[in-house]
N, C-alpha and C positions, 0 to 999 in steps of 0.2 A: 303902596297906598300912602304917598309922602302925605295929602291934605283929609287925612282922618281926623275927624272934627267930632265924632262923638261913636261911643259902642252901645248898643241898643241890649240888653239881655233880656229874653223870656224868662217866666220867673218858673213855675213846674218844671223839676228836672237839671233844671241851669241854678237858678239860687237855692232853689228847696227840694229834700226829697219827697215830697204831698205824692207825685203819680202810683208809687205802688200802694200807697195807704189807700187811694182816691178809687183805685183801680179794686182793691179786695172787697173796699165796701162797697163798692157798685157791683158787683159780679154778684156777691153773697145778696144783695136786695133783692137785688132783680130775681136772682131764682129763686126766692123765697115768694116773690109774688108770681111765681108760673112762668114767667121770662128767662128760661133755664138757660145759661153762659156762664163758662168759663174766666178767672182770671187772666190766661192765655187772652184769650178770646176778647175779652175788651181792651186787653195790652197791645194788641195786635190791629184793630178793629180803631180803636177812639184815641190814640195816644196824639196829642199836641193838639184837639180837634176840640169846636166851641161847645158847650153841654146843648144847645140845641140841633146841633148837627149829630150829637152822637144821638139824639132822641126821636132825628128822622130815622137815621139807620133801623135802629129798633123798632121803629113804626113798620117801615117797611118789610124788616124782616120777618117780626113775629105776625104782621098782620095788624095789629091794635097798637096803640100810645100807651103810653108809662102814666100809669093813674097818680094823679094830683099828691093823696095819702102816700103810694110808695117814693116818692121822688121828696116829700117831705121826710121821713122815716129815713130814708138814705142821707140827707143834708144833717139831719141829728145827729148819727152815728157818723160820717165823718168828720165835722167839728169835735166831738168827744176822741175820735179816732187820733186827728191830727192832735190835739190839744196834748197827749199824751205823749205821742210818739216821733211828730215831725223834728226833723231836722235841717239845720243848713247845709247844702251841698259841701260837701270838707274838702276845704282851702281857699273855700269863697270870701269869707269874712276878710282874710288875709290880704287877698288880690283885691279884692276893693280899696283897700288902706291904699295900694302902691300905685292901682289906675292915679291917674290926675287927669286925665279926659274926662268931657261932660258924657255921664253917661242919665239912662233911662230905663227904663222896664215898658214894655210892651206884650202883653198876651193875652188870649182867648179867654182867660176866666173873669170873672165879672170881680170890678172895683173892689167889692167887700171883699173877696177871697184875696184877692193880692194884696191888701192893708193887712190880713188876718195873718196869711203864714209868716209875711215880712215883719211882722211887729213878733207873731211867735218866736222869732229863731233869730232876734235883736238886728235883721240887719234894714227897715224901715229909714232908719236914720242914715243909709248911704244914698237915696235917692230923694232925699229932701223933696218929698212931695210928685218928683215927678215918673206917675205911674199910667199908665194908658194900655185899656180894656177894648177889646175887640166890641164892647158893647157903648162903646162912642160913637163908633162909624159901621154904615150900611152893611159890610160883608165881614165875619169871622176869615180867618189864615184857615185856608191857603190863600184867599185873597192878599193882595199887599195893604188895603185899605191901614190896618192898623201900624206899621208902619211908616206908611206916610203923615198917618196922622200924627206920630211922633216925632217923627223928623221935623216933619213941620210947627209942631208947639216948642220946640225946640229949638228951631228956625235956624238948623242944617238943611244941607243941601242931600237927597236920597244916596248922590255916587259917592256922598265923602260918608257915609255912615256903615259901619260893623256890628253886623249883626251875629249875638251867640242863641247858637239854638241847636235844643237835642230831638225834633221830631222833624220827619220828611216834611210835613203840612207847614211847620215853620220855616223849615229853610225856602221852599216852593213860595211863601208870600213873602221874604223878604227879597229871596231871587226877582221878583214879578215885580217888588219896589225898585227893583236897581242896586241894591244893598250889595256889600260883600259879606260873607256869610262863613262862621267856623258853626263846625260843626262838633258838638257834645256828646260822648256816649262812655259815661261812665264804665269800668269793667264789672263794679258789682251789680249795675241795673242792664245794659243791654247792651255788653262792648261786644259785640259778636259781628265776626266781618260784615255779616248779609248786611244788619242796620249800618252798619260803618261806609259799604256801598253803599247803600241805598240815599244815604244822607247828600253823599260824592252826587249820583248819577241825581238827584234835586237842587243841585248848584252850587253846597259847600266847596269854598275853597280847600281844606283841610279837615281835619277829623284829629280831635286830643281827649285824650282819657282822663285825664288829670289835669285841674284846674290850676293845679298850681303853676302848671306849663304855659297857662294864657299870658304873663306879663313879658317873660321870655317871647313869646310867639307873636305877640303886639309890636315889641323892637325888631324881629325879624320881619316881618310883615312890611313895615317901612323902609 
């Protein structure tokens, strides 16, 4: 990839650890309001996916939508959840310092949340501003919509742009942008072959456990 002109990072999973806090207090809500699921089960089910797309699922599965109160109730206690507990993906902070590429953030959560855990876990100030929400443009990932639209505020070109991302739904819309795509699966969140395939057979070029390998892999890459 000699004319790599910019790397695009998802932020859940790839800069922050929010998915298993995100994930326990969703699971725990929900069956508290009669919507009985698993941790497993929304791991599996909602992982890299837009909070209105996990909301059809749950429509259609249980039959009814997520009342107004429990979906407030749940946005409470994960703010108090993350405020507490989140962290920076560890060795991101680092790898940031060393990229000298223009990079970006692109992902499914809405504007507030990506200012929120990026400013918690100090690293806001590597992306000077430029942060782009699935809730800009028409379709959530697996569409490539939000990718393109980063690319394009950016104003790279889609085939020179790298994308890092830890969920099939991500890699699938940046594949679908034309992107090149490494694939994330940390060992303590979900290094387990099946996702590590599964990532592969959705168009990652590669699959690394350990961030600290991305700068390495960047020179290898070109």
């Amino acid at each position: 990839m000699t004319n790599l002109e910019l790397i695009i990072f998802d932020c859940d999973g790839v800069l922050v650890n929010s998915e298993p806090i995100v994930n326990r207090i969703f699971a725990e809500t929900l069956t508290e309001g009669g919507l009985t699921i698993t941790y497993e089960e929304v791991t599996q089910q909602f992982m890299g996916k837009s909070l209105a797309t996990c909301l059809e699922i749950i429509k259609k599965t249980y039959g009814r939508p997520v009342p107004a109160k429990l979906l407030e109730r749940c946005k409470k206690r994960e703010i108090a959840a993350l405020q507490q507990e989140l962290q920076a993906i560890e060795g991101i902070a680092a790898v940031l310092e060393q990229i000298t590429l223009p990079r970006c953030v692109a992902s499914n959560s809405s504007p507030r949340h990506i200012q929120f855990v990026l400013q918690l876990t100090g690293l806001l100030h590597q992306f000077d501003g430029k942060l782009y929400s699935s809730h800009h443009v028409e379709r959530p990932k697996p569409f490539p919509d939000v990718y393109l639209y980063a690319a394009s505020q950016m104003g790279k070109t889609p085939e020179n742009c790298l994308v890092i991302e830890d969920s099939v739904t991500g890699v699938q819309a940046a594949s679908a942008a034309r992107m090149q795509v490494f694939g994330y699966t940390p060992r303590s969140n979900q290094g387990n072959s099946s996702h590590h395939d599964a990532l592969i057979a959705a168009g990652a070029k590669l699959v690394f456990e350990d961030m600290y390998q991305l700068p390495i892999l960047l020179k290898l890459w070109k």
